[in-house]
C-alpha positions as CSV (number, residue, x, y, z in Angstrom):
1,X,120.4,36.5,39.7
2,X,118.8,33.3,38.5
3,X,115.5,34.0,36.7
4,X,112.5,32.0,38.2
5,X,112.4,29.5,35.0
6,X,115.9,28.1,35.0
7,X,115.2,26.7,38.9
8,X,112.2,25.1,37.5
9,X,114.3,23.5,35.2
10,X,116.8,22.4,37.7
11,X,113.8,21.5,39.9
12,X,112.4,19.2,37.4
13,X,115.6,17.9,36.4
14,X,116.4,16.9,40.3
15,X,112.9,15.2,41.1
16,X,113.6,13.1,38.0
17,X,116.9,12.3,38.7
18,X,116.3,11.6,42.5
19,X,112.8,9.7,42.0
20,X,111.1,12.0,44.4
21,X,109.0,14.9,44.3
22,X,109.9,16.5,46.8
23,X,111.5,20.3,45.8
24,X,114.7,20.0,43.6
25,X,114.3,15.9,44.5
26,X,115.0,16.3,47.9
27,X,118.5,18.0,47.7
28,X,119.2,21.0,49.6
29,X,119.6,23.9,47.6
30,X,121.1,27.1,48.9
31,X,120.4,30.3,47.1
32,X,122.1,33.4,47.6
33,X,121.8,37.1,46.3
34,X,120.3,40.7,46.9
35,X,117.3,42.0,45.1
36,X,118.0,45.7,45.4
37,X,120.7,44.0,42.8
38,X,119.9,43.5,39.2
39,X,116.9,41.0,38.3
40,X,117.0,39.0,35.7
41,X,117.3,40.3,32.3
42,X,114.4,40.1,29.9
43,X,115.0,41.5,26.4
44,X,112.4,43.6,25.6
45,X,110.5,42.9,29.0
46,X,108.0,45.3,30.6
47,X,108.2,46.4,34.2
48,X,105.9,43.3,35.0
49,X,107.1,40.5,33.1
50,X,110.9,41.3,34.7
51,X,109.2,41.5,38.1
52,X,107.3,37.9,37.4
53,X,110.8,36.8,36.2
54,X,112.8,36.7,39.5
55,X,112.2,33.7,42.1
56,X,110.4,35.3,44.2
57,X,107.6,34.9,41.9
58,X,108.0,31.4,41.4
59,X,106.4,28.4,43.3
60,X,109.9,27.1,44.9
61,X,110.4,30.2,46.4
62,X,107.0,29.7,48.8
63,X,108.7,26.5,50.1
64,X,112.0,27.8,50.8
65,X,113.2,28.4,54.4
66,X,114.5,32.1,54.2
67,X,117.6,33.8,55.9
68,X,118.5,37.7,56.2
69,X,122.4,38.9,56.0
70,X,121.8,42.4,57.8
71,X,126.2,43.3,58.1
72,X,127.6,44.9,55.0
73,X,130.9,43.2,54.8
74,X,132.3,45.3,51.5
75,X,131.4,48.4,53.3
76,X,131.4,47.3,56.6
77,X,133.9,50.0,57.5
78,X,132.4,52.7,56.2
79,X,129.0,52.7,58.1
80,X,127.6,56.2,56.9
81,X,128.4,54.8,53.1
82,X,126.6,51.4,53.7
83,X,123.5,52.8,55.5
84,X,123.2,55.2,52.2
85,X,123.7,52.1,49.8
86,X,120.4,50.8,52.0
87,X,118.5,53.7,51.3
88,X,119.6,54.0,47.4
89,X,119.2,50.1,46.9
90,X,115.6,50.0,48.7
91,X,114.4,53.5,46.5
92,X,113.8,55.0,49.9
93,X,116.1,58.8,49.2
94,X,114.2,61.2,48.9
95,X,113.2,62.2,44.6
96,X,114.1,65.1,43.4
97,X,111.2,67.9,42.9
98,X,108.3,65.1,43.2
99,X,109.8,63.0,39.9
100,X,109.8,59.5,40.6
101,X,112.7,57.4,40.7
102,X,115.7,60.1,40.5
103,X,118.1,60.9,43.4
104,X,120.4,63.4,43.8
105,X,124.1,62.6,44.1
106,X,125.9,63.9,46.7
107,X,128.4,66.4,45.8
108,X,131.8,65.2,47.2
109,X,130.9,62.2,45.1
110,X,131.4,64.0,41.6
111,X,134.1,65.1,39.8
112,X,133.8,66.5,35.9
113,X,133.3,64.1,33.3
114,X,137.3,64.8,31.9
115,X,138.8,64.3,35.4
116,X,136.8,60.6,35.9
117,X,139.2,58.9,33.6
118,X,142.4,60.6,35.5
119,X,140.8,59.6,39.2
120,X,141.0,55.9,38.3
121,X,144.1,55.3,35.5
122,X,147.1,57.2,36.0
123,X,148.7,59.2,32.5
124,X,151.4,56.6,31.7
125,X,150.2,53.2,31.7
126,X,152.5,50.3,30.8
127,X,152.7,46.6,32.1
128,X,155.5,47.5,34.8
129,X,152.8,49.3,36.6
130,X,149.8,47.2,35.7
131,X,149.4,45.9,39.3
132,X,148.7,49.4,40.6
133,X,144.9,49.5,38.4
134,X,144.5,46.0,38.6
135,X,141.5,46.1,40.3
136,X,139.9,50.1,39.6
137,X,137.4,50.2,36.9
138,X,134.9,52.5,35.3
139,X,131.6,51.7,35.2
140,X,129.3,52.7,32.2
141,X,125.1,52.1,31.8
142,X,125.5,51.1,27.9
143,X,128.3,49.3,25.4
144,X,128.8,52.0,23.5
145,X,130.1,54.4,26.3
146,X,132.5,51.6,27.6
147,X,133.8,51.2,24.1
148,X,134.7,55.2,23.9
149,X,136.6,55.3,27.3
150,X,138.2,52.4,26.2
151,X,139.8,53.7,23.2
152,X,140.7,56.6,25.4
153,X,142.7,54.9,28.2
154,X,144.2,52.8,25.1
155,X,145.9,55.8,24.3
156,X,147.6,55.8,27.5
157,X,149.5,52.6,27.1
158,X,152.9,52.8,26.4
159,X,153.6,49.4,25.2
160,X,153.7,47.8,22.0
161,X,150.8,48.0,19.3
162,X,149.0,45.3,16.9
163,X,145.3,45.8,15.3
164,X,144.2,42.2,14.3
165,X,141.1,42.2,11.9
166,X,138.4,39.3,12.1
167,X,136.8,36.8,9.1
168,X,133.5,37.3,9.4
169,X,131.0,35.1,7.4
170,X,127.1,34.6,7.0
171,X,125.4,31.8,8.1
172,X,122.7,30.6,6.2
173,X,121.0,27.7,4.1
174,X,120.5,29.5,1.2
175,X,123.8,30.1,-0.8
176,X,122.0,32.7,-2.9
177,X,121.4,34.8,0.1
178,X,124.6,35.3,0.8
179,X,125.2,37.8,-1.7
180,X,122.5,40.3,0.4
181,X,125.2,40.5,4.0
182,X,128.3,41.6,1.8
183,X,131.6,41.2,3.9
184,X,131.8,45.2,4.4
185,X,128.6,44.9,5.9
186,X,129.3,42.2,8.7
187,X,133.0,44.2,9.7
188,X,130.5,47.3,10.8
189,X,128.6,45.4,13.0
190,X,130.1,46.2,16.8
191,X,127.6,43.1,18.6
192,X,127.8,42.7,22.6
193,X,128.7,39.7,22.5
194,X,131.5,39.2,20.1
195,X,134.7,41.0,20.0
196,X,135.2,44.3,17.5
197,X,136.2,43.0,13.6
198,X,139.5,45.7,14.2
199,X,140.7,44.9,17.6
200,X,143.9,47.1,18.8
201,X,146.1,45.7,21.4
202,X,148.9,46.8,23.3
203,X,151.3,45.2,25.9
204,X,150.1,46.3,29.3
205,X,146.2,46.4,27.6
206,X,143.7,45.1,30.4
207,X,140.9,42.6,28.3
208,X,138.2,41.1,29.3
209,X,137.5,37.3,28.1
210,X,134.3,36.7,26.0
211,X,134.0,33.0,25.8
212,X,134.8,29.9,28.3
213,X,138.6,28.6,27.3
214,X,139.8,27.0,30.5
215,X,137.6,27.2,33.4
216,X,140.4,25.0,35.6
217,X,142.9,27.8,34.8
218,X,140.3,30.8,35.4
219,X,139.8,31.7,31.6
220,X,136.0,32.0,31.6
221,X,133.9,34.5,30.5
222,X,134.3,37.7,32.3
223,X,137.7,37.0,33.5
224,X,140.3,39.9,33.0
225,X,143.4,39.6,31.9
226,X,146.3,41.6,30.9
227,X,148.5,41.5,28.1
228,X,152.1,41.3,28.5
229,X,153.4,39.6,24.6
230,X,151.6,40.4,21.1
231,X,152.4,37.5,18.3
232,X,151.0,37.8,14.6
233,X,148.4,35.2,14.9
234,X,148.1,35.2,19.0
235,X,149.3,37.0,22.1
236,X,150.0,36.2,25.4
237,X,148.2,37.4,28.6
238,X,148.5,37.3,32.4
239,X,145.0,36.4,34.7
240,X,144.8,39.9,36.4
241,X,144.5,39.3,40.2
242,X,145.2,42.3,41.6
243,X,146.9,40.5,44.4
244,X,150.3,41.1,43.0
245,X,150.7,36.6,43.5
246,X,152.3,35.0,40.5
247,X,150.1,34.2,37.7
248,X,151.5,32.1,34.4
249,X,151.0,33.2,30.8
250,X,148.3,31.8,28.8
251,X,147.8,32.1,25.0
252,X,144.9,33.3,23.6
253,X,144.0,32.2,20.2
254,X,141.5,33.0,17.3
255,X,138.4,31.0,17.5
256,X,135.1,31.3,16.0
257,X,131.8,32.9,17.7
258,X,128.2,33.5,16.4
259,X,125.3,35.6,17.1
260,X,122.3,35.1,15.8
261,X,118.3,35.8,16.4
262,X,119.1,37.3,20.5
263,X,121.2,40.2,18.8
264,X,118.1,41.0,16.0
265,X,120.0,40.0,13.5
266,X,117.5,38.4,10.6
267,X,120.5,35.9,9.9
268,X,123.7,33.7,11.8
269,X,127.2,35.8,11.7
270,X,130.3,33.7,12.6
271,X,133.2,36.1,13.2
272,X,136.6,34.9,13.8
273,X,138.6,36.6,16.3
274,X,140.3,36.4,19.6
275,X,137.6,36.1,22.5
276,X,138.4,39.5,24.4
277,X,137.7,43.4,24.2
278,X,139.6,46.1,26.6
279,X,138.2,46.4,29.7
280,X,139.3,49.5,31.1
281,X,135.6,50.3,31.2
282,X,132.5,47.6,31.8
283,X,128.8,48.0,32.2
284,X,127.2,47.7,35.1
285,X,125.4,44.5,34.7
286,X,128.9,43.3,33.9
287,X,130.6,44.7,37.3
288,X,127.7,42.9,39.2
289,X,129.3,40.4,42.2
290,X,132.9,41.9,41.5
291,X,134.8,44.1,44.2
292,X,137.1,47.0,43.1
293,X,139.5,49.3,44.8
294,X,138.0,52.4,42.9
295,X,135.3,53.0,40.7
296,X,135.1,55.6,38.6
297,X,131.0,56.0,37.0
298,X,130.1,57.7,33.9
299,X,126.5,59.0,33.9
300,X,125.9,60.6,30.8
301,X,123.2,58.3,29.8
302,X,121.6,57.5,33.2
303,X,120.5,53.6,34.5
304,X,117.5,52.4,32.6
305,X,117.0,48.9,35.0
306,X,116.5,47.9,38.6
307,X,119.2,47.9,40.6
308,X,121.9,49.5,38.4
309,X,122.8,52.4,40.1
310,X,122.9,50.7,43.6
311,X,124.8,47.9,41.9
312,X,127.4,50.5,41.0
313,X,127.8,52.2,43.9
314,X,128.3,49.1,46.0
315,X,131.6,47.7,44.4
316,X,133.9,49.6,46.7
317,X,134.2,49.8,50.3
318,X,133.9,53.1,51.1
319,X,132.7,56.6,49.6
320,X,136.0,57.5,48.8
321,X,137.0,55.1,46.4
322,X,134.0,56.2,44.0
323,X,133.5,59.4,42.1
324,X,130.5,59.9,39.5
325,X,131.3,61.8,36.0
326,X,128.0,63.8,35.4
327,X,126.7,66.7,34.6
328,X,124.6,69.3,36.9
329,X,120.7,69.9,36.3
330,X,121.7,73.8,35.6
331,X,120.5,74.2,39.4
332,X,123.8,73.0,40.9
333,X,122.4,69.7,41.3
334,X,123.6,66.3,40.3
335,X,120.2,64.2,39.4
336,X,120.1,60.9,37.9
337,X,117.4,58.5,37.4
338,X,117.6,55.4,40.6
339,X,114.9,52.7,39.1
340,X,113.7,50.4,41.8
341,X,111.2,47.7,41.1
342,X,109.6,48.2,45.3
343,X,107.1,45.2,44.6
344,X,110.3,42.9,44.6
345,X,111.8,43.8,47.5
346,X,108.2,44.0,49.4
347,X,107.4,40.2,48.6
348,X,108.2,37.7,51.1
């Protein structure tokens, strides 16, 4: 979801552009989204500031003519499963002993934590039968969780393996300062938004692009793709559909990537390695707008945003196709936390 500033931008930009003041120059604009979905992120934002983010907060929103979707068409066949989704997306199941924001899950929904990666991947994985998981997933709150089940289901893969290590480099003005980020240093650092320095491949390997490459042939960031050829200084992939239709191989090279002052780093790292990382597993900010045949949720670590848990519930189309890997209360009951920002979804 857009955050309220970027549309101002866009706004001004238009009425420039157009000669008019009227809103966004006189062009009309459709929006489109759900706010029992994620709002906007804000690094290091309180409760307030993330509210005061969305649009609804902004001027543009007062002159826009609204419209309500009431028809779930993911779940639409699976009316008892939608109608929850409502309730779990709108904060409005009942808590758990009194304690704000938690919800209990319902039991047919979860299965032990060692089962959850068996409900979604089968035992043998290889790129003959890649089509069959194309589009399951499991969905994690943090990185770090979606890293471990992804060097889990790795282990699955039958195919051939290559490690390819990154050249990572400082950048700075200062020559002299270089000497204080040693090169051992920089390979430790695991940042979300660039690939691991050791990244282990195997044919048949699902990845999950990093960077814009090609956005006329779908390689854009978030796009998935599987790996069907593994070269010494590239390897091939296939744009995972899930539709079983014919998709050609595109190579993936090495390019460089940065990260800087967003990822508190008190200096500029350039690493050099291919744009992906497996993607058996994703968060849940990631998953946001995507469908999947079956989810599989880890909730060690429980949602810590608005919207996360009804975002990840609400990628399949029924209440069979998901299953929740948690742990019980010691009661026999499944409780998690389900954070809902109410003042967003009260403001017209």
């Amino acid at each position: 979801m857009s955050p309220g500033p970027q549309l101002a931008v866009v706004d001004r930009l238009l009425r420039d552009i157009m000669g008019s003041e009227s809103p966004f120059g006189g062009k009309p604009v459709l929006f489109a989204g759900d706010f029992r979905q994620i709002l906007p992120v804000v690094r290091r934002g309180s409760r307030s500031v993330i509210v005061m983010s969305s649009i609804k907060h902004n001027s543009l929103w007062q002159n826009s003519e609204k419209f309500e979707l009431t028809r779930n068409m993911r779940a639409g066949n699976d009316a008892d499963f939608a109608d929850w989704l409502l309730l779990l997306g709108s904060g409005q199941l009942p808590t758990v002993d009194g304690v704000q924001d938690t919800v209990e899950i319902p039991r047919e929904m979860v299965c032990d934590v060692v089962e959850l990666i068996d409900f979604v991947y089968p035992q043998h994985i290889s790129l003959a039968n890649v089509d069959d998981f194309a589009r399951k997933i499991v969905l994690c709150p943090r990185n770090d969780e979606c890293r471990q089940i992804n060097r889990t289901v790795l282990q699955r893969i039958e195919g051939a393996e290559r490690t390819y290590t990154a050249i990572d480099t400082v950048v700075i003005d200062d020559p002299d300062e270089e000497a204080n980020f040693p090169t051992e240093f920089l390979n430790l650092l695991e940042l979300n938004g660039l690939p691991p320095f050791k990244l282990t491949l195997r044919v048949g390997a699902i990845v999950m692009l990093l960077r814009n490459l090609d956005p006329k042939r779908k390689l854009c960031n978030g796009t998935r793709l599987v790996v069907t050829e593994l070269r010494r200084h590239n390897f091939r992939a296939r744009v995972l559909s899930g539709d079983g239709g014919a998709q050609d191989d595109v190579i993936i090279p090495a390019i460089p990537m940065t990260a800087g002052g967003e990822d508190d780093l008190p200096f500029k790292m350039k690493r050099i390695q291919f744009p992906v990382r497996l993607s058996f597993a994703m968060t849940i900010n990631k998953s946001q707008g995507q469908t999947f045949d079956r989810v599989g949720l880890l909730l060690l670590s429980p949602v810590f945003t608005h919207g996360q848990l009804y975002v990840a519930f609400s990628r399949v189309r029924n209440a069979q196709s998901v299953k929740v890997g948690m742990y019980d209360d010691g009661n026999g009951r499944f409780v998690t936390k389900n954070i809902v920002h109410r003042e967003v979804l009260l403001t017209r």
